[in-house]
PQR file with spaces between the fields and no chain letter, atoms N, CA, C, O and H, PARSE charges and radii, in Angstrom:
ATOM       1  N    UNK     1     120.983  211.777   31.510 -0.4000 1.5000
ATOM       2  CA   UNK     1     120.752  210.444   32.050 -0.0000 2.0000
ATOM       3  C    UNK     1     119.398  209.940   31.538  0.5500 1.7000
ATOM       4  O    UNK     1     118.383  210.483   31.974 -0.5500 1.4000
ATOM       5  N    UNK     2     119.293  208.825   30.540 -0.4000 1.5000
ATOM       6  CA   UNK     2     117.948  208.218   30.790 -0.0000 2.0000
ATOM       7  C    UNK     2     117.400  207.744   31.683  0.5500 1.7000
ATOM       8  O    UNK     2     118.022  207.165   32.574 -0.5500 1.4000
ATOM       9  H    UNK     2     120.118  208.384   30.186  0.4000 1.0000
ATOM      10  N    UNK     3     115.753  207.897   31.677 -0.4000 1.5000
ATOM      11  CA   UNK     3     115.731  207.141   32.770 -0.0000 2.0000
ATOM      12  C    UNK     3     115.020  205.627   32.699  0.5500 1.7000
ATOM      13  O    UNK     3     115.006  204.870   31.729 -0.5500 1.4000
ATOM      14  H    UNK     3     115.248  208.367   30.953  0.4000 1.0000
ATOM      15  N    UNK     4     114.411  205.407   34.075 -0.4000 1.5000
ATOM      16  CA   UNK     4     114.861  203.387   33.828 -0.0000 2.0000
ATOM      17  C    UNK     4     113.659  203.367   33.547  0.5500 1.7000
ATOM      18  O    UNK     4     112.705  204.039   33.940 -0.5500 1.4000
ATOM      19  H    UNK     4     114.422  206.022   34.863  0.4000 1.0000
ATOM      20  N    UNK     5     113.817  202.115   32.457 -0.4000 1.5000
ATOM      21  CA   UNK     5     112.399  201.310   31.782 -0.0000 2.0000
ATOM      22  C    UNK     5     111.199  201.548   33.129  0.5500 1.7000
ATOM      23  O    UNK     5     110.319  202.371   33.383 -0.5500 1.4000
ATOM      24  H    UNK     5     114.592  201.570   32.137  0.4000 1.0000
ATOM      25  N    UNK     6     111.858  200.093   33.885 -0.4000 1.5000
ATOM      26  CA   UNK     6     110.697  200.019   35.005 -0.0000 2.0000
ATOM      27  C    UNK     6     111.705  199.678   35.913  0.5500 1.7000
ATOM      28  O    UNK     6     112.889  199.473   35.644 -0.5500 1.4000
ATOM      29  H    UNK     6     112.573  199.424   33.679  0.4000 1.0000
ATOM      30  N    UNK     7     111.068  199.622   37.190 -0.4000 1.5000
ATOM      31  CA   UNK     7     111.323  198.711   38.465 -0.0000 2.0000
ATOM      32  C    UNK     7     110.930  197.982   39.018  0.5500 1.7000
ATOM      33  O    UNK     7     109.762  198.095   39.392 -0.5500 1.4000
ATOM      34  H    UNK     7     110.107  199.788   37.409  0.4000 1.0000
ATOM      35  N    UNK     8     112.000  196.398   39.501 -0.4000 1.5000
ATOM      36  CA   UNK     8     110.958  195.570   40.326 -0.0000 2.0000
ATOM      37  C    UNK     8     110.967  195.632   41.460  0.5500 1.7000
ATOM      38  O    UNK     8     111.924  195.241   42.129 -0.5500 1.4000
ATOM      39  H    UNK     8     112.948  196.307   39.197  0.4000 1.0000
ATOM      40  N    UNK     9     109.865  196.158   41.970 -0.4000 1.5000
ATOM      41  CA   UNK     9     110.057  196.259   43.776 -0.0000 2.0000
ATOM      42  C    UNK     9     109.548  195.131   44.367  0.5500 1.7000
ATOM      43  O    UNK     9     108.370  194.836   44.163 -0.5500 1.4000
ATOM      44  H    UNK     9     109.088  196.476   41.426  0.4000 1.0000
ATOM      45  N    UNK    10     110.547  194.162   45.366 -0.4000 1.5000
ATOM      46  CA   UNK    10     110.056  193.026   45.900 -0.0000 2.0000
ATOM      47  C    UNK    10     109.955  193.851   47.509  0.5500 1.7000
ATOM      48  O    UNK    10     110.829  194.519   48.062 -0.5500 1.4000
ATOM      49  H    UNK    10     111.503  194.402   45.532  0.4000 1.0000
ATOM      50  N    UNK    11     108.678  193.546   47.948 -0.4000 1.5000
ATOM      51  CA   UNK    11     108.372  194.393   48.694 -0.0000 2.0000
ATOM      52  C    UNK    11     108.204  193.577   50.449  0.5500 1.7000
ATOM      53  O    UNK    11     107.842  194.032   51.534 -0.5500 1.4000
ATOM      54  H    UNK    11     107.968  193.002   47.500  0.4000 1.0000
ATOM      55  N    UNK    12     108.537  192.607   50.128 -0.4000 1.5000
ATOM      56  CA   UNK    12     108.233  191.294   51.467 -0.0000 2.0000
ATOM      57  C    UNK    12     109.128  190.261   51.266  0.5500 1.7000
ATOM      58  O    UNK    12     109.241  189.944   50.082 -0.5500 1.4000
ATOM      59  H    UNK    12     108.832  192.238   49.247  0.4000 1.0000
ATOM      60  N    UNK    13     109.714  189.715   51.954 -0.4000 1.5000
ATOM      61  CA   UNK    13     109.644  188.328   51.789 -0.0000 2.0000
ATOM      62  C    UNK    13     109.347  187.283   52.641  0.5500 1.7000
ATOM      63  O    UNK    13     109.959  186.222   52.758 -0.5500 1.4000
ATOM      64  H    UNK    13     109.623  189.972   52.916  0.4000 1.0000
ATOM      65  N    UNK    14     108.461  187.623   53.170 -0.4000 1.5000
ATOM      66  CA   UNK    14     107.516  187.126   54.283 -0.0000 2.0000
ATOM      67  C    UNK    14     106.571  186.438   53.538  0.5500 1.7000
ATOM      68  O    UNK    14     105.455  186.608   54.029 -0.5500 1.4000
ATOM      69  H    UNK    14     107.964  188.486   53.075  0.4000 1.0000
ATOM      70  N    UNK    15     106.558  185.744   52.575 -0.4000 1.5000
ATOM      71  CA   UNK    15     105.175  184.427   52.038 -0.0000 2.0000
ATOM      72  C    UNK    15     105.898  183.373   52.737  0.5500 1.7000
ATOM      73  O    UNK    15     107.063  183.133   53.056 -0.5500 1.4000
ATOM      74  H    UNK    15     107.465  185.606   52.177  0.4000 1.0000
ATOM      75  N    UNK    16     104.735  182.832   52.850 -0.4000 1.5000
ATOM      76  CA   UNK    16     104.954  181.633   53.442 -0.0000 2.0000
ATOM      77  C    UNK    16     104.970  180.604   52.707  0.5500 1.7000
ATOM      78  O    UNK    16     105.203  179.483   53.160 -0.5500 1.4000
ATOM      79  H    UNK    16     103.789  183.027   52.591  0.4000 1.0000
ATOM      80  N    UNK    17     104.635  180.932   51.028 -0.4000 1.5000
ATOM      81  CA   UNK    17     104.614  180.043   49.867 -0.0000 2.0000
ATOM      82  C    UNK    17     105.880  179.102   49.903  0.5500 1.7000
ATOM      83  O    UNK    17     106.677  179.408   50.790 -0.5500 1.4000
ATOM      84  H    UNK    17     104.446  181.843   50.660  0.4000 1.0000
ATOM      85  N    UNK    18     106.197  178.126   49.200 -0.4000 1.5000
ATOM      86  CA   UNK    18     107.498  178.104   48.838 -0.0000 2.0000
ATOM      87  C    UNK    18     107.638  177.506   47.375  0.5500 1.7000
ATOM      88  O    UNK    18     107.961  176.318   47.376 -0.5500 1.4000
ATOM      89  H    UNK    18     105.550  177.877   48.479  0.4000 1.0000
ATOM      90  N    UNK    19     107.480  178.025   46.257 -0.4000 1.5000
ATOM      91  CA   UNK    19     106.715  178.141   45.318 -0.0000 2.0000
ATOM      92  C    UNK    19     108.233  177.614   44.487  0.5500 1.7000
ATOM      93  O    UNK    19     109.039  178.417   44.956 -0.5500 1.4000
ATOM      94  H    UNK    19     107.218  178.990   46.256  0.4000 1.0000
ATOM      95  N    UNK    20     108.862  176.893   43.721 -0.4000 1.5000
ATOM      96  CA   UNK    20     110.046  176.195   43.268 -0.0000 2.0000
ATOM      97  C    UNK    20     110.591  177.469   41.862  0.5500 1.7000
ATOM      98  O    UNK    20     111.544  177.226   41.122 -0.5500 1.4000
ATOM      99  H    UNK    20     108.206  176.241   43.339  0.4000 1.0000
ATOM     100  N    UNK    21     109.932  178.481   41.785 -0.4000 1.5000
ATOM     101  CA   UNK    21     110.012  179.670   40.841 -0.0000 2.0000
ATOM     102  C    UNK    21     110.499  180.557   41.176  0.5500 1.7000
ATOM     103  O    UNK    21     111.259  181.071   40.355 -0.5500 1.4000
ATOM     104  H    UNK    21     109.158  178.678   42.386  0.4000 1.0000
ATOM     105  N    UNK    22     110.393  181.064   42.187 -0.4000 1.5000
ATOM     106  CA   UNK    22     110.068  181.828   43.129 -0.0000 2.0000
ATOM     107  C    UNK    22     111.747  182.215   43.909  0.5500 1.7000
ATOM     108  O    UNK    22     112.540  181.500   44.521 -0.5500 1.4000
ATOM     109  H    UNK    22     109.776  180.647   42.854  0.4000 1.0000
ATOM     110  N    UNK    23     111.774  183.990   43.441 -0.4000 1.5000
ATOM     111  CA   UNK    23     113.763  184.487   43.854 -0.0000 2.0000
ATOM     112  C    UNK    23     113.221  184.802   45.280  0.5500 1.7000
ATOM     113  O    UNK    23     113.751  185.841   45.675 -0.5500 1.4000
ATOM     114  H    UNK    23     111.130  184.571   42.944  0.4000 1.0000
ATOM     115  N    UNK    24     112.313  184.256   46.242 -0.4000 1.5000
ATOM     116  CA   UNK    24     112.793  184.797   47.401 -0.0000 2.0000
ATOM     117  C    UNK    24     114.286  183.788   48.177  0.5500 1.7000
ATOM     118  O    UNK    24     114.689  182.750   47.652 -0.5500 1.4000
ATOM     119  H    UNK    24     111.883  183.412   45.921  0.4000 1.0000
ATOM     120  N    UNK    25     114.823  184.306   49.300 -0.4000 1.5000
ATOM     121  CA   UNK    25     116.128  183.718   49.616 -0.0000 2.0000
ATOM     122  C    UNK    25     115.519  182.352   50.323  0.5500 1.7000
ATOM     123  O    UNK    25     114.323  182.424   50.607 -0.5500 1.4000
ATOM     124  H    UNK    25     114.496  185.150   49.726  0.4000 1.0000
ATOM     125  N    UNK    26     116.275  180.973   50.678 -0.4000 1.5000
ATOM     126  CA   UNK    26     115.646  180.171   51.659 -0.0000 2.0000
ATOM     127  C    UNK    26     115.297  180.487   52.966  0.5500 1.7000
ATOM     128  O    UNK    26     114.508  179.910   53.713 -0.5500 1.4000
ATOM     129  H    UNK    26     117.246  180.914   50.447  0.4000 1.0000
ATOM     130  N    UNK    27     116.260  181.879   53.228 -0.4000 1.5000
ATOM     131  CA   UNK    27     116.217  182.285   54.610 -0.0000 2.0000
ATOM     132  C    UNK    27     115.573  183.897   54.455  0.5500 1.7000
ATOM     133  O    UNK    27     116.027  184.998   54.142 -0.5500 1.4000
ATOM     134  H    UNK    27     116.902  182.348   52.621  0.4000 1.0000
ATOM     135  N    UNK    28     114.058  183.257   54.926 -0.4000 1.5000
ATOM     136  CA   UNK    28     113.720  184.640   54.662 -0.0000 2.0000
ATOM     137  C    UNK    28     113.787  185.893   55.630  0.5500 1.7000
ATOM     138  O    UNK    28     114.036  185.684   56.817 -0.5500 1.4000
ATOM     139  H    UNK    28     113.690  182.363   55.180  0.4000 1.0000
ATOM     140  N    UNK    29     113.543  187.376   55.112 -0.4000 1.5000
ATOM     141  CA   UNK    29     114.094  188.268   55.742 -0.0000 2.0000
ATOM     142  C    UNK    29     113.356  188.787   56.833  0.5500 1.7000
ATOM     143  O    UNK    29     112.168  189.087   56.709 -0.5500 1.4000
ATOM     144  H    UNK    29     113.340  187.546   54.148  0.4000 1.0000
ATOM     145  N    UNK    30     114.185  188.955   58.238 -0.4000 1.5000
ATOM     146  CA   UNK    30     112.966  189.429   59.348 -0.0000 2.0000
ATOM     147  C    UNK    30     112.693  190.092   58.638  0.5500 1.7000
ATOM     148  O    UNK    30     113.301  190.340   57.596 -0.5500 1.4000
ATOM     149  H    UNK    30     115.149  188.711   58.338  0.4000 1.0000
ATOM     150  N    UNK    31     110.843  190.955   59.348 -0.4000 1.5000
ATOM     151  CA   UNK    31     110.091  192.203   59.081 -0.0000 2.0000
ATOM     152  C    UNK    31     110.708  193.320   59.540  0.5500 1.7000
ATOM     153  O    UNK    31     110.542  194.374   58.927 -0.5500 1.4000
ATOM     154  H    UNK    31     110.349  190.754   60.194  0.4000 1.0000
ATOM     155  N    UNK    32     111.572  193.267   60.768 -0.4000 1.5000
ATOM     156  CA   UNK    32     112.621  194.281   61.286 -0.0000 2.0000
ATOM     157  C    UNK    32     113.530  194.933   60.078  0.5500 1.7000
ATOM     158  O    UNK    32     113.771  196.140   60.056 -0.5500 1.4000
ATOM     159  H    UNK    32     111.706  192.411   61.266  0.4000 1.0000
ATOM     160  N    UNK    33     114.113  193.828   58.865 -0.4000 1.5000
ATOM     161  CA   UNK    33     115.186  194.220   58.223 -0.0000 2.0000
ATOM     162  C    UNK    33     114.538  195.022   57.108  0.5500 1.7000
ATOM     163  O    UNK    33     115.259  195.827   56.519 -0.5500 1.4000
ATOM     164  H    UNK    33     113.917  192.847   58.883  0.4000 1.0000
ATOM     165  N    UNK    34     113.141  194.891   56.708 -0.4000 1.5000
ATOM     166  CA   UNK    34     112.557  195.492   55.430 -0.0000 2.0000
ATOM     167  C    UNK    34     112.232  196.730   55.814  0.5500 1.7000
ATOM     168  O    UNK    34     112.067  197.126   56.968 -0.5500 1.4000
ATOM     169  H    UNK    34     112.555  194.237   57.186  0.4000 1.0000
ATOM     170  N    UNK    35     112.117  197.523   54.496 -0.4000 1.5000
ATOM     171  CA   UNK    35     111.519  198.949   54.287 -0.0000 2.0000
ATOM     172  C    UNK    35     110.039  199.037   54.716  0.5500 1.7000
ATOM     173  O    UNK    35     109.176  198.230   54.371 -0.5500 1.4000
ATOM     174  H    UNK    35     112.251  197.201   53.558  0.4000 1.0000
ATOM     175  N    UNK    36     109.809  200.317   55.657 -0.4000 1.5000
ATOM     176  CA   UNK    36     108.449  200.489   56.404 -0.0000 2.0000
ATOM     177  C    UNK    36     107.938  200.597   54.805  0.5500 1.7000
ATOM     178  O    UNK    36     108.371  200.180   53.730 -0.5500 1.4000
ATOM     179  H    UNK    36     110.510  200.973   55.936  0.4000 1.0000
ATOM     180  N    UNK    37     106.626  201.493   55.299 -0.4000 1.5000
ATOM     181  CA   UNK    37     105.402  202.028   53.854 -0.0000 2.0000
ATOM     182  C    UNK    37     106.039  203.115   53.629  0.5500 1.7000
ATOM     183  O    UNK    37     106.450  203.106   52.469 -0.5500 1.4000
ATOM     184  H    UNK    37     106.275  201.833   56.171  0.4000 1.0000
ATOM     185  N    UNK    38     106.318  204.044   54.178 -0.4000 1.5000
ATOM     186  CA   UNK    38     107.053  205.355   54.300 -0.0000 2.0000
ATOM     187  C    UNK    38     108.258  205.072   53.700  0.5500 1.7000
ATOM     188  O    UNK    38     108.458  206.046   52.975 -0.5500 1.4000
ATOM     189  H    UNK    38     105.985  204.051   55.121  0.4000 1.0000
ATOM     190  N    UNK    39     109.071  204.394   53.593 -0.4000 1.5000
ATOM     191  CA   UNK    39     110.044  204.120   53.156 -0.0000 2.0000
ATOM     192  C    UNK    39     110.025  203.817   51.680  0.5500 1.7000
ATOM     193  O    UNK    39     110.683  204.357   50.790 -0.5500 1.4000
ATOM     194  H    UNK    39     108.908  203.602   54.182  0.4000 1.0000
ATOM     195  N    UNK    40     109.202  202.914   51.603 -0.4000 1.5000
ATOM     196  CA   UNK    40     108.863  202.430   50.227 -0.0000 2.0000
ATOM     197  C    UNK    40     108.325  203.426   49.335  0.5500 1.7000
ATOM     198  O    UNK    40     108.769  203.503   48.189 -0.5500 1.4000
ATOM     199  H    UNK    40     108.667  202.475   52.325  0.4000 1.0000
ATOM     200  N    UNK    41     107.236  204.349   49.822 -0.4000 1.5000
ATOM     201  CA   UNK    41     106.887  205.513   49.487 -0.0000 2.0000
ATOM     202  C    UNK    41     107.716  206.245   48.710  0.5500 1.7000
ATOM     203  O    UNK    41     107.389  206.595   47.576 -0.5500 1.4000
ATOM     204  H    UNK    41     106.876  204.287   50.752  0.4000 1.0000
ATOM     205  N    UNK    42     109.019  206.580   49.330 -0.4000 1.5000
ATOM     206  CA   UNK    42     109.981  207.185   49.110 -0.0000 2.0000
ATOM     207  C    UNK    42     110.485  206.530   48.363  0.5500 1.7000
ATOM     208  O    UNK    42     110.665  207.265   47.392 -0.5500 1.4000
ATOM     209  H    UNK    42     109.284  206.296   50.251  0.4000 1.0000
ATOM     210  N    UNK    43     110.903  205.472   48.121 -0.4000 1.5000
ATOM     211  CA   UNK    43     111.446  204.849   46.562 -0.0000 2.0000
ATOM     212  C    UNK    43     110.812  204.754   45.650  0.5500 1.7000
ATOM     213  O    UNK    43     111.546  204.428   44.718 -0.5500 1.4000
ATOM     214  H    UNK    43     110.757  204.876   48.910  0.4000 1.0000
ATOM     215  N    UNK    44     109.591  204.875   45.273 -0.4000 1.5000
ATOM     216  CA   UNK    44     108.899  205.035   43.972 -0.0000 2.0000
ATOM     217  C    UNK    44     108.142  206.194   43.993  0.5500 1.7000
ATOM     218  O    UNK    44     107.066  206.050   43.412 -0.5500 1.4000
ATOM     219  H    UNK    44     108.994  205.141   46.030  0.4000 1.0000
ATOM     220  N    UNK    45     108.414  207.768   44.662 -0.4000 1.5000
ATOM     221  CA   UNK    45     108.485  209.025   44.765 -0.0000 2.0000
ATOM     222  C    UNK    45     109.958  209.091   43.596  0.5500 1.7000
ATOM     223  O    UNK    45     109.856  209.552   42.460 -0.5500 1.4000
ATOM     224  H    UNK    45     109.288  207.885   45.134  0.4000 1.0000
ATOM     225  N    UNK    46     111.259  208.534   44.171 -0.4000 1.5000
ATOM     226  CA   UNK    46     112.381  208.530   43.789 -0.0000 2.0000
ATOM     227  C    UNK    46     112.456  208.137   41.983  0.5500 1.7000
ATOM     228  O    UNK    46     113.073  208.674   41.063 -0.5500 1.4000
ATOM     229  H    UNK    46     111.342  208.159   45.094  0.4000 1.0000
ATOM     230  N    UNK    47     111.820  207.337   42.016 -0.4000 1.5000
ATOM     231  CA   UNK    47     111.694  206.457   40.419 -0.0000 2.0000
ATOM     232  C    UNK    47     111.089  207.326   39.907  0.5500 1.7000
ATOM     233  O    UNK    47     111.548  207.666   38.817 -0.5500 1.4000
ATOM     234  H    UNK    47     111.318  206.900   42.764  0.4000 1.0000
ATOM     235  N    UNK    48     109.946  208.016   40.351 -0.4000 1.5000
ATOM     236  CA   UNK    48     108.768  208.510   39.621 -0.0000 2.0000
ATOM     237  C    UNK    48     109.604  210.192   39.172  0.5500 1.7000
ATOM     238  O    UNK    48     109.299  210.746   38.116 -0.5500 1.4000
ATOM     239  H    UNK    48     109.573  207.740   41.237  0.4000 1.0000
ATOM     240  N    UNK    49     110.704  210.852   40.206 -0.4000 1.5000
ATOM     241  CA   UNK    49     111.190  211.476   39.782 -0.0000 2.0000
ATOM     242  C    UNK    49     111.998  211.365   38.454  0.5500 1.7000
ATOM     243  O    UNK    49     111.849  212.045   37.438 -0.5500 1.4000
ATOM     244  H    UNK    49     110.951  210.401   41.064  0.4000 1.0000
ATOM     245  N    UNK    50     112.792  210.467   38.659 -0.4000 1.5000
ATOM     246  CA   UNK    50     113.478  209.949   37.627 -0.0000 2.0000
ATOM     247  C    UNK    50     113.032  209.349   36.232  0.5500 1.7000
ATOM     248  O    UNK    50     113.567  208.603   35.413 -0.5500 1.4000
ATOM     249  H    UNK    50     112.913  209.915   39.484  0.4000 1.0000
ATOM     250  N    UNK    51     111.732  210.047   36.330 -0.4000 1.5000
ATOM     251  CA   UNK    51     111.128  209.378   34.999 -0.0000 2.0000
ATOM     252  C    UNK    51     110.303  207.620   34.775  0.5500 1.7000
ATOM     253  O    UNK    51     109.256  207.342   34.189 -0.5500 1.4000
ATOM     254  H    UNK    51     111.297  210.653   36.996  0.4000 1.0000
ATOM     255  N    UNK    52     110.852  207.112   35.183 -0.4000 1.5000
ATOM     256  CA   UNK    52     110.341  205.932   35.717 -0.0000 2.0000
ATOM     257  C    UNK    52     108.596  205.703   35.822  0.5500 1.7000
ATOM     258  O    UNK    52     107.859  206.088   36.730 -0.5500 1.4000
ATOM     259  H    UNK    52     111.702  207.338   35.659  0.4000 1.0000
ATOM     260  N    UNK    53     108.201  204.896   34.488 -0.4000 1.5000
ATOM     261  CA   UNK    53     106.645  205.022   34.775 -0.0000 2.0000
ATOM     262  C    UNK    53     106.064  204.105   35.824  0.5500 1.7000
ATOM     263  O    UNK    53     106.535  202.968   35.817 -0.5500 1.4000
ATOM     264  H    UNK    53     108.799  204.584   33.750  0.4000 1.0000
ATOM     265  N    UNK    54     105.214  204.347   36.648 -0.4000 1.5000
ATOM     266  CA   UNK    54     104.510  203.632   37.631 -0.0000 2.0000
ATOM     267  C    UNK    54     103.498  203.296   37.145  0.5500 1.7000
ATOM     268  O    UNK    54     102.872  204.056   36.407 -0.5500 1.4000
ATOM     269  H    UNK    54     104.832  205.271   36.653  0.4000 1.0000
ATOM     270  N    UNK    55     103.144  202.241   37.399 -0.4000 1.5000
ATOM     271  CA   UNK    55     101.697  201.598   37.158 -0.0000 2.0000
ATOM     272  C    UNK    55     100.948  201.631   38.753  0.5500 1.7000
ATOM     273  O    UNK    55     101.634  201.494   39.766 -0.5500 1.4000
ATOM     274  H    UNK    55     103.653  201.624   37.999  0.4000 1.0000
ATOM     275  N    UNK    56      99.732  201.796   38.793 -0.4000 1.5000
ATOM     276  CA   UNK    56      98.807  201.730   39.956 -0.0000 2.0000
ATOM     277  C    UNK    56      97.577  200.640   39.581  0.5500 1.7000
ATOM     278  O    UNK    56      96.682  200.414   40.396 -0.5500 1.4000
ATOM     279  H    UNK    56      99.175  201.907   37.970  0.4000 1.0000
């Protein structure tokens, strides 16, 4: 299996921007429905296994 170029992690969609560019949905997502830090953690633990370079 190769693994993936990169990833885009959209990590909120809680701006309050509304920026005419911009893939968040019109209806944005409660904070209830998103991934904690711990969670997120764990998905680019996951990538980083998979080869997947991270930038910091």
């Amino acid at each position: 299996m190769n693994a993936p170029l990169a990833i885009l992690a959209e990590v909120t969609h809680r701006c309050p921007l509304r920026c005419p560019y911009c893939s968040n949905p019109l209806e944005l997502t409660r904070a209830s429905g998103e991934l904690t830090t711990a969670e997120w953690a764990d998905v680019f633990a996951q990538a980083a296994e998979l080869g997947c370079p991270l930038w910091r």
